[in-house]
N, CA, C and O atoms as a Tripos MOL2 file, in Angstrom:
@<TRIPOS>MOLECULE
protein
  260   259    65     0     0
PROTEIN
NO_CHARGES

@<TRIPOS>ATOM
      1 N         109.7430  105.9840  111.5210 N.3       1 UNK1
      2 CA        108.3260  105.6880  111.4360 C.3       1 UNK1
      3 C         108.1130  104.2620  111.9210 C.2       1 UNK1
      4 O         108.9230  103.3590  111.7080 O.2       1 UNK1
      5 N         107.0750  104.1320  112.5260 N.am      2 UNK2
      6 CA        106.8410  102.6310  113.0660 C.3       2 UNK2
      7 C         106.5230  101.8420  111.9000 C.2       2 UNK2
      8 O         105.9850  102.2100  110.8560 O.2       2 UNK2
      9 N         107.0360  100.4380  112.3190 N.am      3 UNK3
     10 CA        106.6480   99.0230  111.2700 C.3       3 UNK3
     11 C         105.5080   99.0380  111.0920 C.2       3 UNK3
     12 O         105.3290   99.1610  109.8810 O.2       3 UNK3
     13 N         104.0890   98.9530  111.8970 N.am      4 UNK4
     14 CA        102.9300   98.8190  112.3600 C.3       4 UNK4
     15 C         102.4220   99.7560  111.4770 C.2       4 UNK4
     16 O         101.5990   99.2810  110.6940 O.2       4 UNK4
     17 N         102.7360  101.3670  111.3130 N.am      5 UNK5
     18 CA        102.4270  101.9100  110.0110 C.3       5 UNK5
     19 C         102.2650  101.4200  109.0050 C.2       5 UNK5
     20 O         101.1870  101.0580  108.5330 O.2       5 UNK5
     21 N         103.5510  101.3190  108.4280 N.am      6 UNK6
     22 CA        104.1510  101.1700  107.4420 C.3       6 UNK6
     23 C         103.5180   99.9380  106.5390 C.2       6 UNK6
     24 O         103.3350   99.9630  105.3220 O.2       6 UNK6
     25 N         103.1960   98.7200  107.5630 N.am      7 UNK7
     26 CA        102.6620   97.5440  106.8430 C.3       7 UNK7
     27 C         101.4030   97.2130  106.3630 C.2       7 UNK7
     28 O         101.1100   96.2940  105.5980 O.2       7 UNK7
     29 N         100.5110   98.2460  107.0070 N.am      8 UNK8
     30 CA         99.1650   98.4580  106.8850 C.3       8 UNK8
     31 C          98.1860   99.4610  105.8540 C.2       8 UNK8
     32 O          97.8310  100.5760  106.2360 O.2       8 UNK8
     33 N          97.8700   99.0040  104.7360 N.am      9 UNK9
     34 CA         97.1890  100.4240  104.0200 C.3       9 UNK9
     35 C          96.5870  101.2190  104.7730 C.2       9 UNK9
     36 O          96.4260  100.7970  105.9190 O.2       9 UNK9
     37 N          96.1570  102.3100  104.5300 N.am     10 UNK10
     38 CA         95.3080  102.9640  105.1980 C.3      10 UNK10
     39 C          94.4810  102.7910  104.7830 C.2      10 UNK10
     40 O          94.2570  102.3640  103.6510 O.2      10 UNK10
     41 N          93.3390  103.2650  106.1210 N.am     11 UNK11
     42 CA         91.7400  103.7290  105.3710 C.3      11 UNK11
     43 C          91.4760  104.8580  105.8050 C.2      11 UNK11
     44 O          91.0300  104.9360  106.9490 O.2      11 UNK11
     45 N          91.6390  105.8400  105.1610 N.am     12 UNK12
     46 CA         91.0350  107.0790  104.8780 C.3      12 UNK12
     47 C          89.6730  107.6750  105.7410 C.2      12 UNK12
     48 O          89.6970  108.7280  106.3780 O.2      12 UNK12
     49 N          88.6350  106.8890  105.6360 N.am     13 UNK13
     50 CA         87.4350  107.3390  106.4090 C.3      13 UNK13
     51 C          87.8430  106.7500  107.4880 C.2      13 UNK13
     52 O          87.0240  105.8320  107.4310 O.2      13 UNK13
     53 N          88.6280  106.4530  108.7230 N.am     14 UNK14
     54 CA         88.7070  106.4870  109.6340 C.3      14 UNK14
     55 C          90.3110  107.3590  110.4970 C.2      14 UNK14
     56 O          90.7270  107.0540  111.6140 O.2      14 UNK14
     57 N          90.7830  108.1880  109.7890 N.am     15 UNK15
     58 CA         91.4260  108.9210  109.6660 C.3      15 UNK15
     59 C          90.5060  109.8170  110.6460 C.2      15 UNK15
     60 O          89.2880  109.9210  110.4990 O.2      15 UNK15
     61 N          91.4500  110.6210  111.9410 N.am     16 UNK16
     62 CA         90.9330  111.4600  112.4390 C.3      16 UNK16
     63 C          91.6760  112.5930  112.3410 C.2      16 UNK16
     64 O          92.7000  112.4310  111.6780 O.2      16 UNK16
     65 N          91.4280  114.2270  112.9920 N.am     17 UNK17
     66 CA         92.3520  115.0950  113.2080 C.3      17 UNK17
     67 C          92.7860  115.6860  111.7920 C.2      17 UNK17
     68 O          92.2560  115.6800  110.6810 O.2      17 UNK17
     69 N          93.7970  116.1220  112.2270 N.am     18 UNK18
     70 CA         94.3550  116.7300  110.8210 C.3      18 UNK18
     71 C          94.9840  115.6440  109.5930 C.2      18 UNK18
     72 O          95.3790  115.9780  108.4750 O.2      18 UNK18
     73 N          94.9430  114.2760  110.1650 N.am     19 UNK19
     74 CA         95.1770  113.3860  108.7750 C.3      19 UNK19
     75 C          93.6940  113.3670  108.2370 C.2      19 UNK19
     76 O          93.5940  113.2850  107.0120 O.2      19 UNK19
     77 N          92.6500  113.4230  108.8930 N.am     20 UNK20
     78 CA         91.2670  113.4780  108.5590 C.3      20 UNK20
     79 C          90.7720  114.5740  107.5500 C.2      20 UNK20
     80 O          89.7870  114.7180  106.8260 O.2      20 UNK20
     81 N          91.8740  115.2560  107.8290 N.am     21 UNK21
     82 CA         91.3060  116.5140  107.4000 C.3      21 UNK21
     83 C          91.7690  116.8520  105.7750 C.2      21 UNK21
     84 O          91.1830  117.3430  104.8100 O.2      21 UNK21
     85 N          93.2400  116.2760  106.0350 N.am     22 UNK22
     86 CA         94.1190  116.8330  104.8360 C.3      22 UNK22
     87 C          93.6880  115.5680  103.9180 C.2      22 UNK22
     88 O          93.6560  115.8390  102.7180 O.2      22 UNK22
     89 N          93.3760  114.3270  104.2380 N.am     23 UNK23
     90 CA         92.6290  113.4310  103.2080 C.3      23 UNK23
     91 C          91.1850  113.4080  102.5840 C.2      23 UNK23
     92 O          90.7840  112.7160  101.6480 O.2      23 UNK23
     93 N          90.5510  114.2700  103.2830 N.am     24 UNK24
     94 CA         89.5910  114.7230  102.3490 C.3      24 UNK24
     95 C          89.8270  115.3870  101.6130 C.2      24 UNK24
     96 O          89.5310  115.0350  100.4710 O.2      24 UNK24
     97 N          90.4010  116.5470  101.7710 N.am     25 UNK25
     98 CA         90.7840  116.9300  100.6970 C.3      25 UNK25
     99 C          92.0030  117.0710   99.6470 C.2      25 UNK25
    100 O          92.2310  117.9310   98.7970 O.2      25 UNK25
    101 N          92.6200  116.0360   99.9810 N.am     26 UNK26
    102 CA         93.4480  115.5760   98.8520 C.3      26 UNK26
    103 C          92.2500  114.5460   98.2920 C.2      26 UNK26
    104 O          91.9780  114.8390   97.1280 O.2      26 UNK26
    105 N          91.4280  113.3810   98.8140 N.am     27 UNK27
    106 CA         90.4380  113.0040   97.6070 C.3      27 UNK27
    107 C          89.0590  113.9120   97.0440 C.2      27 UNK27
    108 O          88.1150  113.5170   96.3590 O.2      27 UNK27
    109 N          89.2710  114.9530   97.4780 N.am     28 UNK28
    110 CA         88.5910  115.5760   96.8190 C.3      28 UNK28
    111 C          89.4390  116.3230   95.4630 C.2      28 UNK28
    112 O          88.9690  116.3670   94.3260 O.2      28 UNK28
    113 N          90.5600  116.7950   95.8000 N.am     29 UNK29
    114 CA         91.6440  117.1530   94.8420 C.3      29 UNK29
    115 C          91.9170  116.0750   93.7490 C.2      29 UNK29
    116 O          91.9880  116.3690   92.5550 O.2      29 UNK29
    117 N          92.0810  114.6730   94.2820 N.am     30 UNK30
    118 CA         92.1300  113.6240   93.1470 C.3      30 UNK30
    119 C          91.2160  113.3880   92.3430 C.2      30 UNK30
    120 O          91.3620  112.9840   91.1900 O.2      30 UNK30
    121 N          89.9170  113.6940   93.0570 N.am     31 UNK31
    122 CA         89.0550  113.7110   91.6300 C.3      31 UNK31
    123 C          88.6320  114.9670   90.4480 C.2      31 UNK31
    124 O          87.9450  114.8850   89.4290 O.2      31 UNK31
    125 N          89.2880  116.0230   91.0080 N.am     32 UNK32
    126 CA         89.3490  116.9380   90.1860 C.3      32 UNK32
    127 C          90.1220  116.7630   89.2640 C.2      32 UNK32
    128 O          89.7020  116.8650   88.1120 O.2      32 UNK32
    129 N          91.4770  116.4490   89.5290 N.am     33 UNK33
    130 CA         92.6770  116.2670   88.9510 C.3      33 UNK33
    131 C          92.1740  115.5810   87.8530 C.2      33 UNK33
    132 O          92.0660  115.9550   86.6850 O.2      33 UNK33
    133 N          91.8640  114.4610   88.4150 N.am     34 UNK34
    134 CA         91.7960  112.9330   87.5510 C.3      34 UNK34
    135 C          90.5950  113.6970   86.5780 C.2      34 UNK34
    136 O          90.7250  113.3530   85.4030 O.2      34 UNK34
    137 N          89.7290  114.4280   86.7490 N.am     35 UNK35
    138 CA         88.5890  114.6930   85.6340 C.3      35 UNK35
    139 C          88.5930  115.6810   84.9510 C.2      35 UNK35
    140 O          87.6130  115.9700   84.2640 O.2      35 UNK35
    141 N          90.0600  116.6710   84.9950 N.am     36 UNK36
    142 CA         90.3730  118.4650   84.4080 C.3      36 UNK36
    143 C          90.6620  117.8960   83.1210 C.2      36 UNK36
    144 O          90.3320  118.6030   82.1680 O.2      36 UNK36
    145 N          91.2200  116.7430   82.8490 N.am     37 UNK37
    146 CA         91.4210  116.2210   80.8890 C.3      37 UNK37
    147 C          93.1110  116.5890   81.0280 C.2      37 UNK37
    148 O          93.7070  116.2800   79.9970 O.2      37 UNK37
    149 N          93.6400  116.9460   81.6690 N.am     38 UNK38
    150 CA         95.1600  117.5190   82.0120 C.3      38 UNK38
    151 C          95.5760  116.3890   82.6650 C.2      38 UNK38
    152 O          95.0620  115.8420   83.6410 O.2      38 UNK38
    153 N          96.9470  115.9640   81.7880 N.am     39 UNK39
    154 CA         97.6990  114.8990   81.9140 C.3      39 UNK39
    155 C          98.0850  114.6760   83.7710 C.2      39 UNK39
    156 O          98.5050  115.6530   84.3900 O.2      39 UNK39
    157 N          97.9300  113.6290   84.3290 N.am     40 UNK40
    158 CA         97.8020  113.4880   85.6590 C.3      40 UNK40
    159 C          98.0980  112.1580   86.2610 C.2      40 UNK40
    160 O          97.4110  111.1410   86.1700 O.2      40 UNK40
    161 N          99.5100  112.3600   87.0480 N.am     41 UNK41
    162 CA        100.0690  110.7580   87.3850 C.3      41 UNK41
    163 C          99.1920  110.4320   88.8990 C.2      41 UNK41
    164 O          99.4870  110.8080   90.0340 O.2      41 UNK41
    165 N          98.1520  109.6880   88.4930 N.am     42 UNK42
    166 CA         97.4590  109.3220   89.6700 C.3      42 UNK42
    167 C          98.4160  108.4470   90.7810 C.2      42 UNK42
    168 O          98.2290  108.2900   91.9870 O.2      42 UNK42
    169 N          99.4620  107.9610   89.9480 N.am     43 UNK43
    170 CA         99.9490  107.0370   91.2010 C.3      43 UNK43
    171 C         101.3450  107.4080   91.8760 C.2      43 UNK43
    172 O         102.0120  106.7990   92.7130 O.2      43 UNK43
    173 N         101.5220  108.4440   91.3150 N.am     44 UNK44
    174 CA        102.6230  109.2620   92.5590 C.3      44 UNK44
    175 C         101.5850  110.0450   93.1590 C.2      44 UNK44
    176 O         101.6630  109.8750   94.3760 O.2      44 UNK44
    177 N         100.7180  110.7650   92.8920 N.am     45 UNK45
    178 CA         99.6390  111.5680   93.6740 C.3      45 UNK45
    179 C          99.3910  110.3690   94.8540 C.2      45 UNK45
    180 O          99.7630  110.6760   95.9860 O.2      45 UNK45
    181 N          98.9500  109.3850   94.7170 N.am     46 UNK46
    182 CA         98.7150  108.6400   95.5900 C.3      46 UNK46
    183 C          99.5830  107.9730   96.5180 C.2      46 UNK46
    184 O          99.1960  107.5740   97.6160 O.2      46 UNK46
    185 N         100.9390  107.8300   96.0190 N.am     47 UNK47
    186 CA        101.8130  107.5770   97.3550 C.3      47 UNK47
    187 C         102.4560  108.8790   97.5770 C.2      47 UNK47
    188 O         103.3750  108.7500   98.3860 O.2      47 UNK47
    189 N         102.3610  109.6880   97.2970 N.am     48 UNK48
    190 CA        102.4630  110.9060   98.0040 C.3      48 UNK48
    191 C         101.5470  111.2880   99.1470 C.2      48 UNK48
    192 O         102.0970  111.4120  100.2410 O.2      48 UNK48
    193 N         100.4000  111.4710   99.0860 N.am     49 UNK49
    194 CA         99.2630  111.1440   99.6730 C.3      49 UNK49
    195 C          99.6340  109.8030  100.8530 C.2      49 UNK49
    196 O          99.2620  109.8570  102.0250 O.2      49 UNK49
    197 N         100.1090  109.1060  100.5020 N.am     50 UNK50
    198 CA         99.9780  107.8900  101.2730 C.3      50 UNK50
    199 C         101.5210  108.2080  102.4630 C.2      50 UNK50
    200 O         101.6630  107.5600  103.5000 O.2      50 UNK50
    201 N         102.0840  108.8300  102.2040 N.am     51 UNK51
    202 CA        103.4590  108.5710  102.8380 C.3      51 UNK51
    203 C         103.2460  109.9550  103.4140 C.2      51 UNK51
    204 O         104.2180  110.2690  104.1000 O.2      51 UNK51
    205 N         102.5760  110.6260  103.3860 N.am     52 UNK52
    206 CA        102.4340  112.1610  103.8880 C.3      52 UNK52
    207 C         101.5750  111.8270  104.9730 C.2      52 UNK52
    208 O         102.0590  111.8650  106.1040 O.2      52 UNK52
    209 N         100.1550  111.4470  104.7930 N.am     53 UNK53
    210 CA         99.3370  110.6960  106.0030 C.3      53 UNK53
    211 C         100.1460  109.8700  106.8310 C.2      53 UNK53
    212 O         100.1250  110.0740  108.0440 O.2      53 UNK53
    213 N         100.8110  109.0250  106.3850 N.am     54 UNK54
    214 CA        101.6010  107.9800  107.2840 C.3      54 UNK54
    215 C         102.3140  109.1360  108.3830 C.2      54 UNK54
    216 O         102.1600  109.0870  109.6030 O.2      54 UNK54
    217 N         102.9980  110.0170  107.7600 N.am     55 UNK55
    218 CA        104.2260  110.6150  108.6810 C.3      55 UNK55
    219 C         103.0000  111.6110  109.6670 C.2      55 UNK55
    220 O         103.3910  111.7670  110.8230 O.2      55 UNK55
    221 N         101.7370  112.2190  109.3840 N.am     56 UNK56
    222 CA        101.0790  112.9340  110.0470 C.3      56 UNK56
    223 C         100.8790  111.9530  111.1680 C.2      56 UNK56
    224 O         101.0210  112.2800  112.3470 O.2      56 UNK56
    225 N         100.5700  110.8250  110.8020 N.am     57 UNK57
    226 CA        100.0660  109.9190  111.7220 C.3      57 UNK57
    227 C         100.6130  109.9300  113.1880 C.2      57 UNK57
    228 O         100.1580  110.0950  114.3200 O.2      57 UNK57
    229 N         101.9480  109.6430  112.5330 N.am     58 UNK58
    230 CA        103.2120  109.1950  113.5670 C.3      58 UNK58
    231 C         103.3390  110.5500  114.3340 C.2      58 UNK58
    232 O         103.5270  110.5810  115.5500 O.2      58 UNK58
    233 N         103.2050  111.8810  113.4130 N.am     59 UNK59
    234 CA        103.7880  112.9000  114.7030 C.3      59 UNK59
    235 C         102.5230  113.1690  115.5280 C.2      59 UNK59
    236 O         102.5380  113.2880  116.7530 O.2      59 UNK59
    237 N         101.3240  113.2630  114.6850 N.am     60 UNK60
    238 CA         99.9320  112.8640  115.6740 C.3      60 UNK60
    239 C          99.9240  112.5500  116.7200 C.2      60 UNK60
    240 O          99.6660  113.2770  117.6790 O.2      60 UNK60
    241 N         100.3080  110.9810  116.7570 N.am     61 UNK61
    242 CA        100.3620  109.9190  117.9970 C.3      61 UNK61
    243 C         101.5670  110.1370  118.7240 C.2      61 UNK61
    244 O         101.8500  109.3030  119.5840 O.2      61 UNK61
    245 N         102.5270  111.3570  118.4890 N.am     62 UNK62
    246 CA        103.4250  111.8890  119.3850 C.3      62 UNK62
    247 C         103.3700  112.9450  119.7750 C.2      62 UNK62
    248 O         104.3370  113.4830  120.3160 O.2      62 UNK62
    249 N         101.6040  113.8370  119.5150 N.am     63 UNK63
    250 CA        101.5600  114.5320  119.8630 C.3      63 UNK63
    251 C         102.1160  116.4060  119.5870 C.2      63 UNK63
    252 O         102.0850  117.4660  120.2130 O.2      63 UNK63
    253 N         102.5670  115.9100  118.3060 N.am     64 UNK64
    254 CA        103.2810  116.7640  117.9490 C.3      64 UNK64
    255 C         102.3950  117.3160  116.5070 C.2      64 UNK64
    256 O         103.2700  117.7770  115.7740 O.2      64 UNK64
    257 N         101.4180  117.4160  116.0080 N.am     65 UNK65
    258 CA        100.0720  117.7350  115.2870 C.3      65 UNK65
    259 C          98.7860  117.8580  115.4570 C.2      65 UNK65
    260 O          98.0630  118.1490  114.5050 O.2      65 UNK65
@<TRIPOS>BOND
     1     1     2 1
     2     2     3 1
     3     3     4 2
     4     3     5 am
     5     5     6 1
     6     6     7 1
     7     7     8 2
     8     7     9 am
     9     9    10 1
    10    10    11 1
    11    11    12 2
    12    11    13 am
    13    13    14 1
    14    14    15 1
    15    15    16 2
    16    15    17 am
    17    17    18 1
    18    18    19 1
    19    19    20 2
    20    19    21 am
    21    21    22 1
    22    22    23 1
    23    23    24 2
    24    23    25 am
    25    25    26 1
    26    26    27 1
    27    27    28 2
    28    27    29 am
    29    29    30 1
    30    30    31 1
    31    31    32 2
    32    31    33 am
    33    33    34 1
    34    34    35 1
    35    35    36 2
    36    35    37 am
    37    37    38 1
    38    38    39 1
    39    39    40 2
    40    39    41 am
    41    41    42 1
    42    42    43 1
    43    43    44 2
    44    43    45 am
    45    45    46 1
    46    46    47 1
    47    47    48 2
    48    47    49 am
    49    49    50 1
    50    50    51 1
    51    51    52 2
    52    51    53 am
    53    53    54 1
    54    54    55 1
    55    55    56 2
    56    55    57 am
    57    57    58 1
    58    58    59 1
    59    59    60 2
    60    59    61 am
    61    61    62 1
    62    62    63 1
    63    63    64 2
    64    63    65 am
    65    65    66 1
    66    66    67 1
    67    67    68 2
    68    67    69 am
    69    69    70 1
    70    70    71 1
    71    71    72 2
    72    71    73 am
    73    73    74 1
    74    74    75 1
    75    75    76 2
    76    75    77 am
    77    77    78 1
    78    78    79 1
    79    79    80 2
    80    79    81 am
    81    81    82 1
    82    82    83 1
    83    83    84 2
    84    83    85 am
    85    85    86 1
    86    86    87 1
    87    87    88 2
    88    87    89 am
    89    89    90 1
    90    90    91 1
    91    91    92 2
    92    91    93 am
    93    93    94 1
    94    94    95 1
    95    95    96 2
    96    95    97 am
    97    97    98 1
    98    98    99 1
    99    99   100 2
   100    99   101 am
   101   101   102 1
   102   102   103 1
   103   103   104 2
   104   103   105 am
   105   105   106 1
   106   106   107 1
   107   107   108 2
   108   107   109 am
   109   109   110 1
   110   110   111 1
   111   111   112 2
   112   111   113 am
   113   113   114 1
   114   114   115 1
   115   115   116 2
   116   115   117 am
   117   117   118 1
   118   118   119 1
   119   119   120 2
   120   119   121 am
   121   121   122 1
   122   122   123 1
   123   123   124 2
   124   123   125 am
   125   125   126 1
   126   126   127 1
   127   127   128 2
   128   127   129 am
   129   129   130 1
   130   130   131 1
   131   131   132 2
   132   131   133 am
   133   133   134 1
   134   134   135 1
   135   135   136 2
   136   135   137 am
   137   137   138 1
   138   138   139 1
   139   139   140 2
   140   139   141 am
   141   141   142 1
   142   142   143 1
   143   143   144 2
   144   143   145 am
   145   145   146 1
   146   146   147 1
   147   147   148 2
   148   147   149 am
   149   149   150 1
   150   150   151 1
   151   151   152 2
   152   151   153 am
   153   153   154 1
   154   154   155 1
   155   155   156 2
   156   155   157 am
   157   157   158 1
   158   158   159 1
   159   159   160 2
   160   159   161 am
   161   161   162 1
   162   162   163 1
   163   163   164 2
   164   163   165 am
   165   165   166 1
   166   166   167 1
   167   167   168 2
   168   167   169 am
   169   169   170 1
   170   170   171 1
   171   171   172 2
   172   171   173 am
   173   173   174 1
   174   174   175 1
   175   175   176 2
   176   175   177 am
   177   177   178 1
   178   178   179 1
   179   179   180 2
   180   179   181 am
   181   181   182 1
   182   182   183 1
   183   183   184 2
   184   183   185 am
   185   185   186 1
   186   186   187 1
   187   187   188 2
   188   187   189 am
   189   189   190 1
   190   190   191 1
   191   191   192 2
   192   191   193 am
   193   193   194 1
   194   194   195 1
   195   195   196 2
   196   195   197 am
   197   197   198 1
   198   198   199 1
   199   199   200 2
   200   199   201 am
   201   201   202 1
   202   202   203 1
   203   203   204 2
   204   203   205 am
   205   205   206 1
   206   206   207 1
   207   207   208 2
   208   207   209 am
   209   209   210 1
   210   210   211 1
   211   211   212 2
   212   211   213 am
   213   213   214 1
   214   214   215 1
   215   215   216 2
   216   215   217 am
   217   217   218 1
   218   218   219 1
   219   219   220 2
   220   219   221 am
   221   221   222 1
   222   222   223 1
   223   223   224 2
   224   223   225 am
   225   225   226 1
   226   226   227 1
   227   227   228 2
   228   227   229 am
   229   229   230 1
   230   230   231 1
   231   231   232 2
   232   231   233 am
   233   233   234 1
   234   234   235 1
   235   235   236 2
   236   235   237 am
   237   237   238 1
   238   238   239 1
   239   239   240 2
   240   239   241 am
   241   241   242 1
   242   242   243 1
   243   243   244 2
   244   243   245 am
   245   245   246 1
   246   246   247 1
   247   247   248 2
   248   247   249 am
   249   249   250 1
   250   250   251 1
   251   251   252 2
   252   251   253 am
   253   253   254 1
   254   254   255 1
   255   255   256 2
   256   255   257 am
   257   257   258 1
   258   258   259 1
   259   259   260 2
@<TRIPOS>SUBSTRUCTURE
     1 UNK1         2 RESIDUE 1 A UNK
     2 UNK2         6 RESIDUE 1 A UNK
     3 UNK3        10 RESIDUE 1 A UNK
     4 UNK4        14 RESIDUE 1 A UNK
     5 UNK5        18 RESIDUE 1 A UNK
     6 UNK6        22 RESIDUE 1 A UNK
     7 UNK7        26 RESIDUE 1 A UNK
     8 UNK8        30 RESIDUE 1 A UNK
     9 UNK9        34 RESIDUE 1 A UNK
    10 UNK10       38 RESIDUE 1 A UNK
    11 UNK11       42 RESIDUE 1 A UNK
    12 UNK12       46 RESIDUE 1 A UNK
    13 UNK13       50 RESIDUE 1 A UNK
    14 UNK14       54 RESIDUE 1 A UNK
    15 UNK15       58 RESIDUE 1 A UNK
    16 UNK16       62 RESIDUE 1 A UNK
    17 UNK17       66 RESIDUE 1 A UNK
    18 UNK18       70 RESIDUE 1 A UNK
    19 UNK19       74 RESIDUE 1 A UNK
    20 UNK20       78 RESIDUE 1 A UNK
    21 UNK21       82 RESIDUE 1 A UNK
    22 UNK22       86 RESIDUE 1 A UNK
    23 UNK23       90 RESIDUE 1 A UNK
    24 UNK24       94 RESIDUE 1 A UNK
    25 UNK25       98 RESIDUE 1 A UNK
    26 UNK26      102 RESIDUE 1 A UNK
    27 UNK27      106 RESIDUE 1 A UNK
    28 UNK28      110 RESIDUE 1 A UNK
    29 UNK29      114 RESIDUE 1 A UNK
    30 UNK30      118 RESIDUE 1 A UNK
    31 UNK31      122 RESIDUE 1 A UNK
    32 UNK32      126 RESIDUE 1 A UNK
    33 UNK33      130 RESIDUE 1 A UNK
    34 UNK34      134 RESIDUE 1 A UNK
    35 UNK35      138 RESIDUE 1 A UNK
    36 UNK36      142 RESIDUE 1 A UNK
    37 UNK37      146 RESIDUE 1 A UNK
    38 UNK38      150 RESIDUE 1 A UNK
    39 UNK39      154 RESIDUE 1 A UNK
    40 UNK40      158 RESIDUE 1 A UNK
    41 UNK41      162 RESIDUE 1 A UNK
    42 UNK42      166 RESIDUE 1 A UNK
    43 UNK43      170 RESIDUE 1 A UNK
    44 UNK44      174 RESIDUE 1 A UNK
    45 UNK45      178 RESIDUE 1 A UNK
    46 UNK46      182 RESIDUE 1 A UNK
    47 UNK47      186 RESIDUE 1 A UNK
    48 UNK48      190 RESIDUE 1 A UNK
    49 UNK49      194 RESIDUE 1 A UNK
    50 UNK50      198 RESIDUE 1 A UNK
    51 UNK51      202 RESIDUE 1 A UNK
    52 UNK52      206 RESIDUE 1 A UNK
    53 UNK53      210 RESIDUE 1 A UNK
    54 UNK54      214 RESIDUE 1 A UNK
    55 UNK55      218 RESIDUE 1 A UNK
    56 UNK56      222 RESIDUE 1 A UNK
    57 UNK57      226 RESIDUE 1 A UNK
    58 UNK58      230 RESIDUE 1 A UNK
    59 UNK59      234 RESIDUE 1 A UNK
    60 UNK60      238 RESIDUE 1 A UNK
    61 UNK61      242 RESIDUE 1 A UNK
    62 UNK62      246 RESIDUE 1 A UNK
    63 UNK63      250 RESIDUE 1 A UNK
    64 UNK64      254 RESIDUE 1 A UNK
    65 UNK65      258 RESIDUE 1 A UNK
C-alpha cells in the first residue's frame, strides 16, 4: 500500500466509486450499530472501515475495482 495513503485520514464524502459506495454504508451501519443498545466496539468497527477503504483505494487507482 502506498505511504501517501497510509499517512493521511480519510474523508469519506469525497470518496468516489465503490469506496464511495461501501462508506456510506458502513456509516450508515455505524449508526445503527452504535444506537441498537447492543454492546458495540466502535473503534475496531472504525479501523476496520478505515483499512478496508484504504486497500479499495489502492486497487481502485490500479484499476483493479
Amino acid at each position: 500500500m502506498s505511504e501517501e495513503l497510509e499517512g493521511k485520514p480519510l474523508n469519506l464524502d469525497k470518496l468516489e466509486g465503490s469506496a464511495g459506495e461501501l462508506a456510506a454504508y458502513c456509516e450508515a451501519e455505524f449508526e445503527r450499530r452504535r444506537n441498537s443498545g447492543e454492546p458495540f466496539d466502535e473503534a475496531s468497527y472504525l479501523e476496520a472501515l478505515e483499512m478496508t477503504l484504504r486497500r479499495l483505494q489502492v486497487l481502485e487507482g490500479d484499476g483493479f475495482a
